[in-house]
N, C-alpha and C positions, 0 to 999 in steps of 0.2 A: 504493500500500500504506500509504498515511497513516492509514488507521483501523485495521491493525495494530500500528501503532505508540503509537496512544493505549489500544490493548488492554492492553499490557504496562505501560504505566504503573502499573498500581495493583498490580504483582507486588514482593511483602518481598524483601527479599535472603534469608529464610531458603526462599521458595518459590522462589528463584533458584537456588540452592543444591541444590537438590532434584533441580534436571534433570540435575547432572553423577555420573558414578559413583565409591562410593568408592574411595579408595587403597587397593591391595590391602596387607595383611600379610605379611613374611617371609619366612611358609609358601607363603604362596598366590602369589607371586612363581611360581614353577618352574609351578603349575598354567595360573597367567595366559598361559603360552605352549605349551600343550600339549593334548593331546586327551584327559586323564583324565576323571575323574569330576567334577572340578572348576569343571567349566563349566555352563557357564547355560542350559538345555536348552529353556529355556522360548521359546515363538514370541510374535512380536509378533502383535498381535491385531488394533491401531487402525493405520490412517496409511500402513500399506506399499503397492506399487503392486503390483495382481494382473495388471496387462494395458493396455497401450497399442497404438493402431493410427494408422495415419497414413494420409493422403491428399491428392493436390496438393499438397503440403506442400514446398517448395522448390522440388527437382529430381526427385522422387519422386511416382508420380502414385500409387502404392500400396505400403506398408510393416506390414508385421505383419496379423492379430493379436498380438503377441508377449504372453505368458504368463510371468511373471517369477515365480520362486520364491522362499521367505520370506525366504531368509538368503543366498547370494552367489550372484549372478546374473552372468557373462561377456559380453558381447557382442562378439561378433568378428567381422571382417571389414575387407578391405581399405580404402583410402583410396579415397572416393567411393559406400561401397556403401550408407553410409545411418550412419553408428554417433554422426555429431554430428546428424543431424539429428534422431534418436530423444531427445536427451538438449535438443536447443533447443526440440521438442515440448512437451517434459515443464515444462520452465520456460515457458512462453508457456501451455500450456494451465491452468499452476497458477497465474495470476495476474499474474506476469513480466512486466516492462517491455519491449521491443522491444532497447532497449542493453544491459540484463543478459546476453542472449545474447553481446553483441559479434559479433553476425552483420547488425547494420542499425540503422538510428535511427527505422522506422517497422514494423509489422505486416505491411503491405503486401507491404513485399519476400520475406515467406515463403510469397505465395499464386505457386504454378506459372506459368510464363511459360505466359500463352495460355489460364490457368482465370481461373474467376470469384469462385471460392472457393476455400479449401483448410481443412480438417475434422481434428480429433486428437481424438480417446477414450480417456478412462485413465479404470480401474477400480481406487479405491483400497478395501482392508478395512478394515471397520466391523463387528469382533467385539467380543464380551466387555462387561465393566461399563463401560467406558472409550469405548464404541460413540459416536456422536453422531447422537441421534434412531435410536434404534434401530426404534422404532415407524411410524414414515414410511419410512425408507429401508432398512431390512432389513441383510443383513450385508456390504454392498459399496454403496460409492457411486456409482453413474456420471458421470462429467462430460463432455458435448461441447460443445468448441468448435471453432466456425466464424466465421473471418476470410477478411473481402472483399476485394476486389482495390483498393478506396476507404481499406483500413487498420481500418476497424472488425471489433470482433469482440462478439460474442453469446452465451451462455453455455445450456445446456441440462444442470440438475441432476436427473436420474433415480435411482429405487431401481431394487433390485438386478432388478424383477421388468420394468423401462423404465417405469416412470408415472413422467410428468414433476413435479418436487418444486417446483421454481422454477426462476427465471430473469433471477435480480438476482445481480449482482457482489457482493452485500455477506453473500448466504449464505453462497457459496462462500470467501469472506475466515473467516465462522466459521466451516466446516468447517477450514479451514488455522491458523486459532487453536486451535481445540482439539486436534489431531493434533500440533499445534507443529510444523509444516510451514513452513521458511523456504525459499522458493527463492532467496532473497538472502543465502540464507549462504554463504559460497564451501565452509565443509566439509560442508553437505547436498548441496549440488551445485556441483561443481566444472570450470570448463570449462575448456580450454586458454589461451585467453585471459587467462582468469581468474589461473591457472597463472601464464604468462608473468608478469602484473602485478607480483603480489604474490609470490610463491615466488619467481621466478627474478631478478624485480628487484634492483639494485644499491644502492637504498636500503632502509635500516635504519626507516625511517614508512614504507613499504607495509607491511612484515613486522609491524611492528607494528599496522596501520588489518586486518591479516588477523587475527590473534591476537584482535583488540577482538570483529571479525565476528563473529569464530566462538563465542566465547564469549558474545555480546551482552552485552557489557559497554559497547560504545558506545552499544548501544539505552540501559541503565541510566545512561546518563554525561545522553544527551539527557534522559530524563526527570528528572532530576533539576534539570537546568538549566532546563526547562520549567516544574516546581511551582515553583518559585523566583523565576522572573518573572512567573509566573502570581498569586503571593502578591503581591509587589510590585504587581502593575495592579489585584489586588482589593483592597488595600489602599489607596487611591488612589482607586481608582474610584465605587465604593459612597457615599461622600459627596460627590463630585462628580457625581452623574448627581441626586441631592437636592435639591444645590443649583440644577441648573441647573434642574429642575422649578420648585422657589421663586422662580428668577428668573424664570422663564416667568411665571408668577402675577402675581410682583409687576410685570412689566412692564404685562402685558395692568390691572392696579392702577391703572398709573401715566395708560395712556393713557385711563383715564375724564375726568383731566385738563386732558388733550390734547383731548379730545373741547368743551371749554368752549370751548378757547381757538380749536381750529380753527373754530368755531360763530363766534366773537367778528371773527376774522381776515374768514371771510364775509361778514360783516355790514360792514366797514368797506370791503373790495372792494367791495359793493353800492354805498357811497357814490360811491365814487371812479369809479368804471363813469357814472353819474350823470351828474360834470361833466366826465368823458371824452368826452361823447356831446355836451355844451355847447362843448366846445373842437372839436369836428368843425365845428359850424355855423359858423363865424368865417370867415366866405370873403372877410374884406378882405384877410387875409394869401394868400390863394390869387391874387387883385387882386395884392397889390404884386410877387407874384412874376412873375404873365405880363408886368407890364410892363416888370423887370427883362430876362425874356426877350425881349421888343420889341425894349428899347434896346439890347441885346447882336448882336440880327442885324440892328440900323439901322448899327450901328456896322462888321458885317463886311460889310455892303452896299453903306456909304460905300469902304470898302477895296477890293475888288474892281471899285466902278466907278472908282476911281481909278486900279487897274491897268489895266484892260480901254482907258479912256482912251488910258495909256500905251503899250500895244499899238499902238492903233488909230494914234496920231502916227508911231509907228515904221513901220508899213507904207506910211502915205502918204508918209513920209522915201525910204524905200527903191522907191516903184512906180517915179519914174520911171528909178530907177538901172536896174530888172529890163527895163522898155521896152527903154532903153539896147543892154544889152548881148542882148538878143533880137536886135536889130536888128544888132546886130553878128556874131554867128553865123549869121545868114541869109545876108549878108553874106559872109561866109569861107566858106561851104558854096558858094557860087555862083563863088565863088574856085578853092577846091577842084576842083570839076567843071571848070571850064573848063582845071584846068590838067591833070585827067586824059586829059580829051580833046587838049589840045594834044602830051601824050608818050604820042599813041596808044596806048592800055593795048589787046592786043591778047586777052590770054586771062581768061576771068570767072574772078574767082576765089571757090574754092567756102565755103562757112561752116563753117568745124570747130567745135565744139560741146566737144572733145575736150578735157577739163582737165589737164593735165598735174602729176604728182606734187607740184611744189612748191606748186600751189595750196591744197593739205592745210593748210600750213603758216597760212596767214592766218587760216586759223578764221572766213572771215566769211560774212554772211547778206546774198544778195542777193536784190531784190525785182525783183517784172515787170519794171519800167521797166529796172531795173539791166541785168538780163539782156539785153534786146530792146538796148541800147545795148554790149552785150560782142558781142553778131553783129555789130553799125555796126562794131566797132575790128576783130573780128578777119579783117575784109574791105578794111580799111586798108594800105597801105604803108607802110613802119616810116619811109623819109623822109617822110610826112604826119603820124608822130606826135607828132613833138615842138612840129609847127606846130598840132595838135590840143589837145594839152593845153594851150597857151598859148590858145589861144580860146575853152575853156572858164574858166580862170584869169579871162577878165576877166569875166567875170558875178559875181564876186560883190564883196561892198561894199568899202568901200579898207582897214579894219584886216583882216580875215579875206584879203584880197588877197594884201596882203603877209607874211604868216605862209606862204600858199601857195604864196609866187613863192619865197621861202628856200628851202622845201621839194622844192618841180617841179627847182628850180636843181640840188639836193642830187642829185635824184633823172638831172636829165639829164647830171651830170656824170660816174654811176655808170654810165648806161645809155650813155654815148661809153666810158667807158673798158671795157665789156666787148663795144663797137660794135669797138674797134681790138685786144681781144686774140685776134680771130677771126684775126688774124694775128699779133700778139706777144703771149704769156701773159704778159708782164710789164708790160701793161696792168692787168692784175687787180689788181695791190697797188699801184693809184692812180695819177693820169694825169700825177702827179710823177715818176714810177718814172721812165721810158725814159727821161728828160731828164736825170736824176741820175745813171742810170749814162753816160751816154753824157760827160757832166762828169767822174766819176772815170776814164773810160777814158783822157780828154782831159790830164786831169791824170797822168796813169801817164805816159802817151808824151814827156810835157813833165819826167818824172823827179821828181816832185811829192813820192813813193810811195819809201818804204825797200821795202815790199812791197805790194802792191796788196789794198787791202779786198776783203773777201767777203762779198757780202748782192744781194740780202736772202736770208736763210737759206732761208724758205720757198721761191724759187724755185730753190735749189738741192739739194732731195733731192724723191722719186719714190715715191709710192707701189706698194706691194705688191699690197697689194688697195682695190679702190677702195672699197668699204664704210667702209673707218676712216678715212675724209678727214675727218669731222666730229669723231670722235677725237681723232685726231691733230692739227686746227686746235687743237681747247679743250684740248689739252695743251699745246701751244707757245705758244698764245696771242699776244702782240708779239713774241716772239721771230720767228715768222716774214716779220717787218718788219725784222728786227736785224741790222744788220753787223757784222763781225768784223775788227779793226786788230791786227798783228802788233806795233804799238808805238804809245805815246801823241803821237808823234809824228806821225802818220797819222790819229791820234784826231782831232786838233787842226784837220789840215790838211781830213778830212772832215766836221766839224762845219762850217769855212767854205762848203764850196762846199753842203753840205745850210742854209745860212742862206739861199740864193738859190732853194730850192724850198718849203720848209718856215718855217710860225713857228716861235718860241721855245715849248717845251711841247708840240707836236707832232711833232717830228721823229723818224725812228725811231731805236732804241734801237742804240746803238757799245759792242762787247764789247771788250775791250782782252786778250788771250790770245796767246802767241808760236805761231807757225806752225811745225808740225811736219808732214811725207810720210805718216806712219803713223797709224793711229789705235789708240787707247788700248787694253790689255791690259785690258778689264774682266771677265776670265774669274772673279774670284775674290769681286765681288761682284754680280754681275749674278744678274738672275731666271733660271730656267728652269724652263719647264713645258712638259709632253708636248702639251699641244689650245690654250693661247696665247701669242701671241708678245709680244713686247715692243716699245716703241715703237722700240726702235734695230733689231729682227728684219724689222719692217714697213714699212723704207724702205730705199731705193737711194740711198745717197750717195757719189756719186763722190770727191768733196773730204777728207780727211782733218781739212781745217782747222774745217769745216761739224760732220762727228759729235763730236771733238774739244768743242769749243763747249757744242753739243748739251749733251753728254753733264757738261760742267762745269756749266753754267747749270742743266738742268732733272733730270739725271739719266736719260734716258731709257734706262739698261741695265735700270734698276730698276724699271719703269713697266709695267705688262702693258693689253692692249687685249684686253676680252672684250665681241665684238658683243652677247649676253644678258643685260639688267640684273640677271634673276633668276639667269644662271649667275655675274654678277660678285658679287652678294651671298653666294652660297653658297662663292665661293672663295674671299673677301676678311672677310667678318664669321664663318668656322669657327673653330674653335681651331686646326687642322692649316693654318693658311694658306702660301703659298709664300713659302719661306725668301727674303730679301732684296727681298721685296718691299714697297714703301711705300704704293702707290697704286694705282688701276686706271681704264682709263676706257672706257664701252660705244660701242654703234656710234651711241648720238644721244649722245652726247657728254658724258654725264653724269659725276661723280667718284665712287668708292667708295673710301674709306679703312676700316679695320678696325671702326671703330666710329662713323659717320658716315655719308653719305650725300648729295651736292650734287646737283640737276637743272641742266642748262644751259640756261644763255639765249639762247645761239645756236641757230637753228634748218636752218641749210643750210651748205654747203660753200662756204666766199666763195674761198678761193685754190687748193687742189688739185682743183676737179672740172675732166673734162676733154670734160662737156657745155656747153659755151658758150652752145648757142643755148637750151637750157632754161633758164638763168639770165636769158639777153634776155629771155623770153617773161614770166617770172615777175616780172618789174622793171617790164615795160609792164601787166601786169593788176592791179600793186600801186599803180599811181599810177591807173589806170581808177578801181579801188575809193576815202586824203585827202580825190578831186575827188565821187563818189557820195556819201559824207558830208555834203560842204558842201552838193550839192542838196537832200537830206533835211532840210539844215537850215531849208532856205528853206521845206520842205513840213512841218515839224514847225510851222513860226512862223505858218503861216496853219491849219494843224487847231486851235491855240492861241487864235488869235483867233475862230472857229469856237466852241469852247470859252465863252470870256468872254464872245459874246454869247448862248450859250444859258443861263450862268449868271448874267448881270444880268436877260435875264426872269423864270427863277425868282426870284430874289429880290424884283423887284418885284411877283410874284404873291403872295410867300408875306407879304413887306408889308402888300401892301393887307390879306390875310388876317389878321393879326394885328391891326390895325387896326380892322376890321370886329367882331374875336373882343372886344379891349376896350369898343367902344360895347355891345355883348352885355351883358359882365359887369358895366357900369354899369346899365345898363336892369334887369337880375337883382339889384342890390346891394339895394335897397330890398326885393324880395321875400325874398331870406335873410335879410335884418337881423329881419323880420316873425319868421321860422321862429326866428332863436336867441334873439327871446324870449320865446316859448313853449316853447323848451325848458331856457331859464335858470329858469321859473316849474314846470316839472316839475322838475327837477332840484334847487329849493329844498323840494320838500315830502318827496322821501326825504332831503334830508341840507341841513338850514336854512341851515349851514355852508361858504359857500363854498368850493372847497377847489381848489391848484394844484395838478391831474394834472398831470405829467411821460410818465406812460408813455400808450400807447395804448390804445382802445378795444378792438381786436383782442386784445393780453397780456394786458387785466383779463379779458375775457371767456374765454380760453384755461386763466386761473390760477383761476378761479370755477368751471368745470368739473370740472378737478381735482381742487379741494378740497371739491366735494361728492360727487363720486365716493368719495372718500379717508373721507369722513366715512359714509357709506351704507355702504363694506365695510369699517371697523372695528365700525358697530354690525352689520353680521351677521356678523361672525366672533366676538367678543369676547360678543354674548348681551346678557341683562337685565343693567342696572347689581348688581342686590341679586345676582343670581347669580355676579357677578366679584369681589365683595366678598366673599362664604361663602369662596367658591374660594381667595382669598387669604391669608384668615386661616387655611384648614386647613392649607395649603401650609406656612406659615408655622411655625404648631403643629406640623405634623410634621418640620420641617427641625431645626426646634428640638430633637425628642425623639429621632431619629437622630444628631444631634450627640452628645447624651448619651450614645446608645447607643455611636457609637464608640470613642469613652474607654475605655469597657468590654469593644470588640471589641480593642485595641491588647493585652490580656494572652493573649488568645487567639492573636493572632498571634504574639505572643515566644514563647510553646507552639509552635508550628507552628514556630516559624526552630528551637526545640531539637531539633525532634523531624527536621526536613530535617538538623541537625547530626549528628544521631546516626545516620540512613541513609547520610549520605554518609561518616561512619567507618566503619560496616559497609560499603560497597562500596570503599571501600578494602581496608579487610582482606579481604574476597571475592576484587580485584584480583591481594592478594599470595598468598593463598593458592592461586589458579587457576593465576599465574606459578611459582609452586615445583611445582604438581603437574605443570605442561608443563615442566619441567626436568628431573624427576624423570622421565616416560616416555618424554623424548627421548634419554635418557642411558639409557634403558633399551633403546629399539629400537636404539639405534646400536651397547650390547654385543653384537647378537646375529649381527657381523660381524667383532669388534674394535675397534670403532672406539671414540672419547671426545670429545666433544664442550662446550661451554660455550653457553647463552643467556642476554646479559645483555639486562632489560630496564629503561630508563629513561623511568617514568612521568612523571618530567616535564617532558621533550622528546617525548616519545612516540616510543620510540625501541626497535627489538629489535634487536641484532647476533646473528649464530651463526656462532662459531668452531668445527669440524672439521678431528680429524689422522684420517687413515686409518690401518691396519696396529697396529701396538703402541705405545703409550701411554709415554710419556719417553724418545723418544726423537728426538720432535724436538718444534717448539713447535706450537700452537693457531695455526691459519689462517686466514682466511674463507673462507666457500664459493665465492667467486668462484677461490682459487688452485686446486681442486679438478678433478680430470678430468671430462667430462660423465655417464659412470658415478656415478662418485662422488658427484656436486653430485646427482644425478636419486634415487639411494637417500639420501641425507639431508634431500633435500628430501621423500621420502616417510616418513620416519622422524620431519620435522616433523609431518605432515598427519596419521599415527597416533597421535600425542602430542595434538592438540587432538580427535581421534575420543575420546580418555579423558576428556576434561575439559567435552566437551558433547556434549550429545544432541539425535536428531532418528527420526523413525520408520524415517530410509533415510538413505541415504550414494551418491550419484554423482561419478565419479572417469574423466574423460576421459583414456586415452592414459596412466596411468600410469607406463608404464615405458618413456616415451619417451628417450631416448640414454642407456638403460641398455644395459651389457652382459651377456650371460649370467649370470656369477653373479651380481653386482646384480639383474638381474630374479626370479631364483630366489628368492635370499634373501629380494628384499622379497616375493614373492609370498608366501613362505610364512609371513613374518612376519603381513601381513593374512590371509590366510587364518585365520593361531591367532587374530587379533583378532577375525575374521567370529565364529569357532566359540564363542566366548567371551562374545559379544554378540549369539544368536540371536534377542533381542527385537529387535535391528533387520537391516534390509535393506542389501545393498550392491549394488551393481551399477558395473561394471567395466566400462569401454569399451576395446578392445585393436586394434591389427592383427594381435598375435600370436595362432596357431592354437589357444595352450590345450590342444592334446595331452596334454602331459605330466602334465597333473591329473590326482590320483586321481579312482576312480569313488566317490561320496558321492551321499547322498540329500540333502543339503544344498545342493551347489552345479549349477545350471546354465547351460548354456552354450547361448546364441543366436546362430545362426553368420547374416550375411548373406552375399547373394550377391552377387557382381562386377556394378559399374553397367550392363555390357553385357551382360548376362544377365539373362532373367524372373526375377523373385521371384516365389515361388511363396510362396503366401500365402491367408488364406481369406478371403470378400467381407468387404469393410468392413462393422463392425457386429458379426459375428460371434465369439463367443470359440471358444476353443480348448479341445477335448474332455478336454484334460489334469486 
């Protein structure tokens, strides 16, 4: 409705003024409410609505004809039977935004679930001198509109006889300018919604942004603010759109200039292009560079055959050692067999193939060879293996030898001690162990002992579940190496006899803690949790002295073990984590602290598992694999040498090559020298001037392109020289004589700022005059209850209060509407909406629900107050939206009543299109 709004712009305040009716006199106060002779008998002619029909239209697949009468018009019926959608019609088909309704933010949602369209026709009168196009459209206008289920909608303006008039939105906008048809006034038409907003709201700026509405006074507020900056940019503007034409001019001036100089720049490119083309020929520096490149790969060619050399010496160091110990392995295999056969091996034994879990653990990549030699072992005797690995140890050279024999040593001394704990577990924590306790035993019985140590710890507690042995190791860590002395006396005496097993710095660790029967009350700081246990939950320990320990050294009351890395994260880094607990650790042994996170670097269970022989199996394929390295390396040093001699051919291929390439470029020197000087002798006749290029042949030539291009489309943009010169001087002359002229336009504007000064006094005084006249008939409708009322309004804050006392006047104070009962608040809120019917006008008046939480008499009294208002202003229309039945109305030829029927029920109605024989 944006070009309704630049309609009103050019309206006086005194034609503003025009549209409201005057303040009655006195006398005519008592007629103002009454059915004498006094009233305005006269019908409206232009603007009123004769007939509306509906279809698809919501939830409605058919609504009316309905036939509305001049001056107050009822429409009744219950809730759902159609009474808002007749009045959302009316605003949508007159122009209507989609959200003015407050029924949706798109058009769309008013076409019928399951149509493709939905269609509204309203017939407004077009009588009398006031008619618009009387001669085209006859004494009624027709309007249909049809909206798509896509949102758009389409407009079809007919005379009264159906010839279609047109069918642009922008007729229909001046039909509703001339009729002064605002469906965006809330008091031309007024919805519930609308209602709610402004009327019933709890602030004092709705009440007010409604008052401006209605009045269009805000329309006047925007316009005036409009011409005002509108003066401002043409102020402004008008010699700046001059100038920038002149500067156009004198630009396109300036580059005839440019045109000399770009021509000049050309020319000297030419030059330089010239002995660019002299400095290509010069192929002695193309010379000294290949032979840089020679001497560069003579030099990594001399390096490489000096490695390949040092290869080659090391393998002939090393053949006869490899002979050697070949012969020595054939050797011990012949050994081997004869001594199988000698302790009659009597059943074949089959090849398992079958890896066993801990194999997981090595992460490593065997090849053919590898493999075919793990069926040789796993068909072996475990007494052959240790006489195996040793016969493969001597094949290799003496320092890698002996790194190996440390290591096999390391490894067979692991693989005896988990050989003897097939019968004593306390072989597992080292093949010092049994020796050492069987010393402190010895020492006990000899009375050595106030009380007798206890360790190692690890061999004295039991797991629960065998899953958290890995756990439970990487939480005790050396502890389960650790002994326990009931006094430092015993410290003392076990450090001696651990000096005869153990060195200095390796021994295990002596707690020093007095020995008590019981073990510790940790009820009041220990973990508990319902799905995990804790480390001290997760072991059987007989000893008192053992958890005691434990439980001082590492804390384990307070320790939880949760097999799930990802369910220990979620218990341990929550905010709700479990009270008293510090630490946690998963089933591979990892640590979770609250805000932290450790991987373990242990990977198996070395002291509590209680598969023994999985541990042998995994100890003998781990030392198969050291000794597979070392052979790999023996077979990595000859693919190496392999290597170095196919890269000393290339290079003396690629030698000779270069080689051959320079006598080339000597043989050629003499004929380029020929070429660059014949082109030193071209290149002195464009430019005599010998001249050092720096840049390339390729950039001069790329930048000469350009700037002949560049030179080509400014002369055919810019035109003849003599024509850009005319052009610039009129340019010129005339910026010049608009200058003048401004000067002279600046008094015209100070006119224009008096003459905005003096409309925006008169709409002020319009403002206060409109606000005293809605005071004066809001204090008049509220007498005709008893009641008295106050509206203050604060222009500027933009602000209206209404104060309201019901019953009799002094004798209690002025309230707001909100302390008022919903009667009450609902007739004084209709006693506002009659007060601004006085003070503006429009051809019709819609009023949804009026007398919503009124009670009886409030709805009486206001009815009949509007009613004396309908009777009093027969030149316009009202129509009243109600649930209520309307019974009680006199019968008048003024007022009718449009009853719909219940949603569940046919409306009975005549075909769309059709009017009504009335």
């Amino acid at each position: 409705m944006s070009k309704r709004k630049s309609s009103n712009s050019g309206l006086t305040p005194d034609k503003r003024s025009r549209l409201s009716q005057p303040e009655p006199s006195e006398e005519d106060k008592t007629d103002y409410f009454s059915s004498g002779d006094g009233m305005n008998t006269s019908q409206s002619e232009v603007g009123i609505i004769e007939s509306i029909s509906l279809k698809n239209f919501m939830c409605h697949s058919l609504l009316g004809p309905f036939k509305f009468g001049p001056n107050v018009n009822f429409v009744v019926g219950n809730n759902g039977s159609g009474k808002s959608a007749v009045l959302t019609a009316l605003i949508v088909a007159l122009g209507g935004k989609a959200n003015t309704t407050n029924r949706g933010s798109s058009l769309k949602v008013f076409v019928k679930e399951g149509e493709s369209s939905a269609d509204v026709s309203i017939t407004l009168r077009n009588r009398g001198h006031d008619a618009y196009k009387p001669e085209v459209f006859g004494q009624s206008i027709n309007i249909d509109l049809r909206i798509s289920s896509e949102g758009t909608r389409t407009y079809k303006l007919k005379s009264k006889t159906g010839h279609l008039v047109s069918s642009k939105k922008e007729e229909l906008i001046s039909i509703l300018d001339h009729f002064n048809i605002q469906v965006d006034n809330p008091v031309s038409i007024l919805t519930q919604e609308m209602s709610k907003h402004f009327l019933h709201s709890k602030k004092e700026g709705d009440k007010y942004k409604f008052f401006m509405k209605a009045t269009q006074l805000d329309q006047m507020k925007e316009d005036y603010s409009y011409i005002m900056k509108t003066k401002s940019m043409t102020q402004n503007t008008t010699l700046q759109e001059l100038k920038r034409k002149y500067q156009e001019k004198e630009e396109r001036y300036k580059n005839l200039a440019s045109l000399d100089e770009m021509q000049h720049k050309l020319d000297e490119l030419k030059n330089q292009m010239a002995w660019a083309l002299v400095r290509n020929h010069r192929q002695h520096n193309m010379i000294s560079d290949c032979m840089g490149k020679v001497q560069e790969a003579n030099r990594i060619f001399r390096q490489l055959q000096d490695q390949l050399e040092g290869v080659t010496d090391r393998m002939q160091q090393l053949q006869p050692q490899c002979a050697e110990l070949k012969s020595r392995v054939q050797a011990r295999n012949r050994d081997l067999k004869a001594a199988e056969v000698h302790n009659h091996i009597k059943e074949k034994r089959s090849i398992s193939l079958v890896v066993p879990k801990c194999w997981v653990s090595l992460n490593l990549k065997c090849t053919t060879k590898m493999s075919l030699f793990l069926i040789l072992i796993s068909s072996i005797d475990r007494s052959h293996f240790a006489y195996l690995v040793i016969l493969l140890f001597s094949s290799f050279c003496s320092r890698e030898k002996q790194d190996l024999q440390r290591a096999m040593e390391s490894k067979r001394r692991n693989l005896a001690a988990m050989e003897n704990s097939r019968n004593d577990q306390l072989c597992r924590f080292g093949e010092h162990m049994p020796p050492l306790l069987r010393a402190i035993d010895e020492a006990d019985r000899r009375g050595q002992f106030k009380k007798k140590p206890v360790g190692p710890l690890g061999f004295c507690i039991r797991l629960r579940d065998p899953e958290l042995g890995l756990a439970v190791e990487c939480c005790l860590k050396s502890l389960m190496l650790a002994f326990c002395c009931d006094n430092h006396a015993d410290e003392r005496e076990l450090q001696r006899i651990m000096s005869r097993y153990f060195q200095q710095g390796r021994r295990p660790q002596i707690i020093v803690s007095r020995f008590t029967n019981t073990v510790y009350d940790v009820r009041s700081r220990a973990v508990y949790h319902p799905e995990y246990p804790t480390v001290l939950q997760s072991l059987d320990i007989e000893n008192p002295v053992v958890a005691n320990c434990l439980i001082d050294m590492r804390g384990i009351e307070t320790i939880l073990l949760i097999k799930n890395a990802k369910d220990a994260r979620r218990a341990m880094q929550s905010v709700n984590r479990p009270r008293n607990c510090m630490e946690a650790f998963t089933r591979e042994g990892d640590q979770v602290y609250y805000n932290r996170y450790y991987s373990s670097e242990q990977d198996r269970v070395r002291y509590l598992s209680k598969d023994i022989e999985e541990e042998i199996r995994f100890e003998n394929i781990k030392s198969i694999f050291e000794m597979g390295f070392i052979s790999e390396r023996f077979s990595n040093s000859d693919k190496e040498l392999a290597r170095s001699e196919l890269h000393k051919k290339h290079y003396e291929e690629n030698r000779k090559a270069h080689v051959d390439m320079i006598e080339t470029l000597k043989t050629n020197l003499n004929v380029k020298d020929q070429e660059l000087q014949a082109s030193i002798a071209k290149a002195s006749e464009i430019c005599p001037e010998r001249l050092d290029v720096r840049r390339t042949a390729k950039s001069l030539d790329s930048e000469i392109s350009r700037l002949r291009h560049k030179i080509n489309t400014q002369q055919d943009q810019h035109g003849h020289r003599d024509i850009i010169v005319r052009q610039y001087h009129e340019a010129k002359e005339n910026f010049s004589n608009i200058a003048r002229q401004v000067k002279g336009l600046e008094a015209f504007i100070r006119q224009l700022t008096d003459i905005m000064n003096t409309r925006h006094n008169v709409y002020t005084k319009m403002r206060m005059y409109l606000s005293v006249r809605c005071k004066y008939y809001f204090n008049l409708m509220l007498s005709q209850r008893g009641y008295i009322g106050k509206m203050t309004f604060d222009h500027k804050n933009d602000t209206l209060s209404i104060s309201v006392l019901p019953g009799e006047g002094g004798k209690a104070n002025l309230s707001d509407m909100r302390s008022l009962s919903g009667g009450e608040r609902s007739f004084s809120t209709v006693c506002f909406v009659l007060s601004l019917w006085g003070i503006a006008e429009g051809p019709f008046c819609a009023l949804d629900e009026f007398d919503v939480y009124m009670d009886m008499v409030n709805r009486r009294i206001s009815m009949d107050m509007m009613l004396k208002i309908a009777a009093s202003q027969r030149y316009r229309q009202f129509i009243f939206l109600t649930p209520q039945s309307m019974s009680s109305l006199p019968v008048n030829s003024l007022i009718r009543i449009l009853r719909l029927k219940d949603p569940d029920r046919s409306q009975s109605a005549l075909p769309f299109g059709q009017r009504n024989p009335e």
